[in-house]
C-alpha positions as a Markdown table, in Angstrom:
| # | Residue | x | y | z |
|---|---|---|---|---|
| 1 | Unk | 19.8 | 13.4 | 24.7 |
| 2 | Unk | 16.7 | 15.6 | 24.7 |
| 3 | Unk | 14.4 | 14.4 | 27.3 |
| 4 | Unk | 11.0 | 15.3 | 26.4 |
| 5 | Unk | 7.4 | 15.5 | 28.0 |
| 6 | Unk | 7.2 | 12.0 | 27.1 |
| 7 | Unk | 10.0 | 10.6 | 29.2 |
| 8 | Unk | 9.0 | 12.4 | 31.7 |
| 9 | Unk | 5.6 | 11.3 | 32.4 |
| 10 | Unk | 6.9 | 7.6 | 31.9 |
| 11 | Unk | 9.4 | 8.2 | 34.4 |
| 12 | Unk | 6.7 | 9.4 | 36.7 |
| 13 | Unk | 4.5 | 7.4 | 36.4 |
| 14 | Unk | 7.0 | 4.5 | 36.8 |
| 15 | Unk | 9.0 | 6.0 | 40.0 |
| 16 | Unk | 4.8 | 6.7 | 41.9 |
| 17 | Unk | 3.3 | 3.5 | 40.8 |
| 18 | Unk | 6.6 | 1.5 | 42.1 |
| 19 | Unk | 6.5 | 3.8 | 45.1 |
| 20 | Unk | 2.8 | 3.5 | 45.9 |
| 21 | Unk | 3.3 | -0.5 | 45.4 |
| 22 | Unk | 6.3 | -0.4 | 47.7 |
| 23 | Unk | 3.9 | 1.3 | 50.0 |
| 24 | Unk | 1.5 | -1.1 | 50.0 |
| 25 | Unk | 3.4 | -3.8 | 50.5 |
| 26 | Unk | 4.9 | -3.0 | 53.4 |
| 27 | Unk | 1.2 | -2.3 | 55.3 |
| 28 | Unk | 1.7 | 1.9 | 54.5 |
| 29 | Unk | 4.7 | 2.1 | 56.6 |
| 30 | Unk | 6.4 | 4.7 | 54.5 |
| 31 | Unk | 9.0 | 4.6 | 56.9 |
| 32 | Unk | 9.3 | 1.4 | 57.3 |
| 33 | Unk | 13.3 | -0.2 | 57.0 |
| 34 | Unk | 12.8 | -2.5 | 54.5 |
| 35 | Unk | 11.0 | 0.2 | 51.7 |
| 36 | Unk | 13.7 | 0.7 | 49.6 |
| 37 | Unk | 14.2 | -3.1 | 48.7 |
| 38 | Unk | 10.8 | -3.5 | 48.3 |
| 39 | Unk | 10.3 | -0.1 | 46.4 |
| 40 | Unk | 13.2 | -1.6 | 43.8 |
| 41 | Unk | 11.3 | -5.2 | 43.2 |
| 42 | Unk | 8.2 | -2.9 | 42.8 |
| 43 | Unk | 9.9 | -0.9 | 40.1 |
| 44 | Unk | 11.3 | -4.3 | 38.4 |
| 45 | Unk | 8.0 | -6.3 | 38.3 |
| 46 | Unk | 5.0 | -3.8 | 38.9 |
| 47 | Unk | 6.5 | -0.4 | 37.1 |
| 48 | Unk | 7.5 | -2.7 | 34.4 |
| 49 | Unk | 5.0 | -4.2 | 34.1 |
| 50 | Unk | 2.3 | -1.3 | 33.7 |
| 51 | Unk | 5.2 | 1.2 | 31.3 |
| 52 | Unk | 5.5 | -1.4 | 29.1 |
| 53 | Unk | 2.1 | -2.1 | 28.3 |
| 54 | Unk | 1.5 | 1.4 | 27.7 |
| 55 | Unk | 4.8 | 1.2 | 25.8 |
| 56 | Unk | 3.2 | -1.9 | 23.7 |
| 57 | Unk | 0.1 | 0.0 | 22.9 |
| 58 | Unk | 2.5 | 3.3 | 21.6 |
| 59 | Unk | 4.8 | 0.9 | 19.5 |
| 60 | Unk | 1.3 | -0.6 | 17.9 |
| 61 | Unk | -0.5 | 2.5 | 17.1 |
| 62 | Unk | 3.1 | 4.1 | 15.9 |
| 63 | Unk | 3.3 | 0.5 | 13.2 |
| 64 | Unk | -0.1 | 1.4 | 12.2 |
| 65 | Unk | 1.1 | 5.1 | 11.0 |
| 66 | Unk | -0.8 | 6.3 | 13.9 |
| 67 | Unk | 0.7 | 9.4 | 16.4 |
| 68 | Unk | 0.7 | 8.0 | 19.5 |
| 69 | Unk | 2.0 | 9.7 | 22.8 |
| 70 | Unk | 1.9 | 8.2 | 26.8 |
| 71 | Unk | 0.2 | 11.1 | 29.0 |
| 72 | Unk | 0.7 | 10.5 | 32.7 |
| 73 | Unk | -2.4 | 11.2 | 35.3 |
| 74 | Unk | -1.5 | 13.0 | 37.9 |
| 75 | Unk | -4.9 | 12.7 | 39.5 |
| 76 | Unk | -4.7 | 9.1 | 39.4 |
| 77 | Unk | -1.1 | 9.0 | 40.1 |
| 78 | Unk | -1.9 | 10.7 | 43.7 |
| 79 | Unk | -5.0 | 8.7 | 44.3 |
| 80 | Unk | -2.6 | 5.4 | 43.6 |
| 81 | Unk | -0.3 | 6.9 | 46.2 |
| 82 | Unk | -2.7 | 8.5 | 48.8 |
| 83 | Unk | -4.7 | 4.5 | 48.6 |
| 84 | Unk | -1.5 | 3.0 | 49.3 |
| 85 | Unk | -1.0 | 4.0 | 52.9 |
| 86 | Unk | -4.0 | 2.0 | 53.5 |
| 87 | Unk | -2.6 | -1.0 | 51.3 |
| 88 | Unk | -4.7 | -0.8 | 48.9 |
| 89 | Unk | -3.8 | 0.3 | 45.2 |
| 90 | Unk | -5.9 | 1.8 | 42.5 |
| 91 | Unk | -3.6 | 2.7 | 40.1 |
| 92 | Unk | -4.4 | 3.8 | 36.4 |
| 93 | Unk | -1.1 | 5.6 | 35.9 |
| 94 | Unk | -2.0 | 7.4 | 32.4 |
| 95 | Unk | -2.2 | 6.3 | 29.3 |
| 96 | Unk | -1.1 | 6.2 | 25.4 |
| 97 | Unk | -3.1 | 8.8 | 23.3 |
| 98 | Unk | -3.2 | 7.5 | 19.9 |
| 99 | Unk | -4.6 | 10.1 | 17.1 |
| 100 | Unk | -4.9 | 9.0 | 13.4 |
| 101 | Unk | -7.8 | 7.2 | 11.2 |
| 102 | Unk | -7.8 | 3.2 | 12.1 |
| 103 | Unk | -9.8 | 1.1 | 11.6 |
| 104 | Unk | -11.6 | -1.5 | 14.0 |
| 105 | Unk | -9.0 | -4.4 | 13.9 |
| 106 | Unk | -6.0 | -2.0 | 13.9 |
| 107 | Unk | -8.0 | -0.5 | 17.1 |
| 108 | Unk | -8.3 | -4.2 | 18.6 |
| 109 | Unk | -4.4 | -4.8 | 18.1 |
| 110 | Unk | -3.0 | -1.8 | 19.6 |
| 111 | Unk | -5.3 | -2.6 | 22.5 |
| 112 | Unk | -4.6 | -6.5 | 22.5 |
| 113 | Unk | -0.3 | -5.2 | 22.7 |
| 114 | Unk | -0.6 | -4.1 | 26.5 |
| 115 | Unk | -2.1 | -7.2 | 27.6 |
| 116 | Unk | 0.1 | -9.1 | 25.4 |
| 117 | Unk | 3.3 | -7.8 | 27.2 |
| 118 | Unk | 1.7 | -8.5 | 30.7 |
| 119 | Unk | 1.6 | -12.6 | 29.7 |
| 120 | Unk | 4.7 | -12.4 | 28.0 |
| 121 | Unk | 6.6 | -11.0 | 31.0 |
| 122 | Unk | 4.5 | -13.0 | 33.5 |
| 123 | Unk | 5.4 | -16.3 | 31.7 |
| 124 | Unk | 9.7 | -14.8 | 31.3 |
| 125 | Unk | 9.2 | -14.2 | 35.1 |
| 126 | Unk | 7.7 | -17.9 | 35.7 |
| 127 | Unk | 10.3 | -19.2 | 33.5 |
| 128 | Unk | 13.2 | -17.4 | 35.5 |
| 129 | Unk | 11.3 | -19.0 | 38.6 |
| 130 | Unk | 11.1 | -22.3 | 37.6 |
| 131 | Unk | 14.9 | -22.3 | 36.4 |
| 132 | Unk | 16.1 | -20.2 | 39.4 |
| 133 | Unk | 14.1 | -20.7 | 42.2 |
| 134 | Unk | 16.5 | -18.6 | 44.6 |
| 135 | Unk | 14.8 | -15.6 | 42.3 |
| 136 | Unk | 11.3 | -16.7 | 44.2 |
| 137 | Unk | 10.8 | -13.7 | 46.1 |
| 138 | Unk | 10.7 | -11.1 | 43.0 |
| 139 | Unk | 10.0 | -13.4 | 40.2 |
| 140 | Unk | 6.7 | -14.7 | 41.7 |
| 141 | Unk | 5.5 | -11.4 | 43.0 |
| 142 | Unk | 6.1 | -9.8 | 38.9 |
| 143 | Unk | 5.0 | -13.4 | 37.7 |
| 144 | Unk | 1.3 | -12.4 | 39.4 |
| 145 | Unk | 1.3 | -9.0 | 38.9 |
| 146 | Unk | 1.9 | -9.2 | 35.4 |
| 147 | Unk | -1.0 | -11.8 | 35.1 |
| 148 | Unk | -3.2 | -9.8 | 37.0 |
| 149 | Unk | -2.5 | -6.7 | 34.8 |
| 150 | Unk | -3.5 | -8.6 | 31.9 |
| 151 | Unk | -6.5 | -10.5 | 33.1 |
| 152 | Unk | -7.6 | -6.9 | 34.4 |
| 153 | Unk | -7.2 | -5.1 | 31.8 |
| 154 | Unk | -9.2 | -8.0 | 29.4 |
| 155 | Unk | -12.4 | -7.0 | 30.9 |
| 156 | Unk | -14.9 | -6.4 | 28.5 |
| 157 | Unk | -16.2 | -2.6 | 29.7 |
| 158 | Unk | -15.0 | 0.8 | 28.2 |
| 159 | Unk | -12.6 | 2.0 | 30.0 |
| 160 | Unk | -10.7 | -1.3 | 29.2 |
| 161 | Unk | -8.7 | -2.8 | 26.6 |
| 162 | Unk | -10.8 | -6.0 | 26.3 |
| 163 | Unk | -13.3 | -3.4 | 25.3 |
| 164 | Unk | -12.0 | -2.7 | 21.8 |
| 165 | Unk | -10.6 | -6.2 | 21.3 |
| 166 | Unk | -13.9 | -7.8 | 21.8 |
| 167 | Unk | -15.2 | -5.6 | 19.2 |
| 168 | Unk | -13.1 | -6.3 | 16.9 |
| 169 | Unk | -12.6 | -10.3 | 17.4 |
| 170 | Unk | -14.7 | -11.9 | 19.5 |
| 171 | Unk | -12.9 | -15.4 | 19.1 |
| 172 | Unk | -9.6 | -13.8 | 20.0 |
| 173 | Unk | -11.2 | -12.1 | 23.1 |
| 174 | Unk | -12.0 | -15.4 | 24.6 |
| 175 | Unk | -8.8 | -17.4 | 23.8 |
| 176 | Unk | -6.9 | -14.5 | 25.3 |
| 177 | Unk | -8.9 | -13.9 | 27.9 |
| 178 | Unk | -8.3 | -17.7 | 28.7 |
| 179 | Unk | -5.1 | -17.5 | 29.1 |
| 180 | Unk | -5.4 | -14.8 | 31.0 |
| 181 | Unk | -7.6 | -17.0 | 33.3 |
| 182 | Unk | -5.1 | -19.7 | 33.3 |
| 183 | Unk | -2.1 | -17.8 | 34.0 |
| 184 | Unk | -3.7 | -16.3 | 37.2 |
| 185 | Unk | -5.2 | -19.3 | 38.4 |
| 186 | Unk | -2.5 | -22.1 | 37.4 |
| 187 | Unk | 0.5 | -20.8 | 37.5 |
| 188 | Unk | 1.0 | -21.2 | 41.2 |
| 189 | Unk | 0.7 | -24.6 | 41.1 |
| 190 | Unk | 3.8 | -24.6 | 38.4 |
| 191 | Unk | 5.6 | -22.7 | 40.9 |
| 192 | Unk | 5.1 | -25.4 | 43.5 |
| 193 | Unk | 7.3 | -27.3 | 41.7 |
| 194 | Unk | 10.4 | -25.0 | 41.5 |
């Protein structure tokens, strides 16, 4: 198997992001016994969570004929990981370069797929939760995350894929940003019963 510049930056970008979480998690003690546990839920709910939207936005742009390639950002990536000795993450990992004519609605798909993928693996988490809840300690932590992710990256600025979906379909910018809402806000009290 050829691994290409692709893979790699996914990889990356997966292996610092999990990392910088772990960090933070465990109050910037790098050294700190319990890391590598916490570094592999990281990787499971976090790292998952953030390469598969970017792997949601490349598989949409790629449907729509478009050429569409994950870049990692190094910059970024060290900031992530410099922040988290001081537990707190900033983390905008890199992100799927998409190159072809398409037109606004196409545009507020691709950017509506990374969100998309945050909800639906919050909810798979919740559902493992609420069926399992032995699982509590990584299901809820990627149940929230995922959430988060999504409701984040709804906002309506520029840098943002809210952004383009709001400019292509207001209506669907406001139900999904209200499940967004709801999945951050409610979904503990769902957990409260497993």
């Amino acid at each position: 198997m050829k691994i290409t510049r692709e893979l790699r930056d996914l990889v990356k970008a997966w292996f610092i992001i999990s990392l910088a979480f772990a960090i933070a998690f465990s109050g910037g003690g790098f050294f700190d016994t319990s890391i590598l546990v916490i570094f592999l839920v990281s990787a499971f709910t976090v790292g998952l969570g953030f390469i598969l939207h970017e792997l949601a936005h490349r598989y949409a742009a790629k449907r729509y004929g478009a050429h569409a390639e994950f870049y990692a950002n190094n910059t970024m990536l060290f900031i992530a990981l410099l922040f988290s000795f001081f537990g707190f993450i900033f983390a905008a990992p890199g992100a799927v370069v998409i190159r072809g004519y398409l037109t606004k609605r196409k545009y507020g798909h691709i950017a509506l797929a990374g969100p998309m993928m945050n909800i639906l693996l919050g909810i798979l988490f919740l559902v493992i939760a609420l069926f399992m809840p032995f699982t509590l300690p990584v299901t809820k932590p990627g149940m929230m995350i995922n959430f988060w992710l999504a409701l984040f990256n709804m906002l309506p600025f520029p840098i943002f894929d809210g952004f383009k979906v709001l400019k292509w379909n207001k209506i669907v910018y406001g139900i999904v940003l209200g499940v967004c809402i709801v999945a951050v806000f409610g979904s503990g009290s769902l957990l409260a019963l497993a």
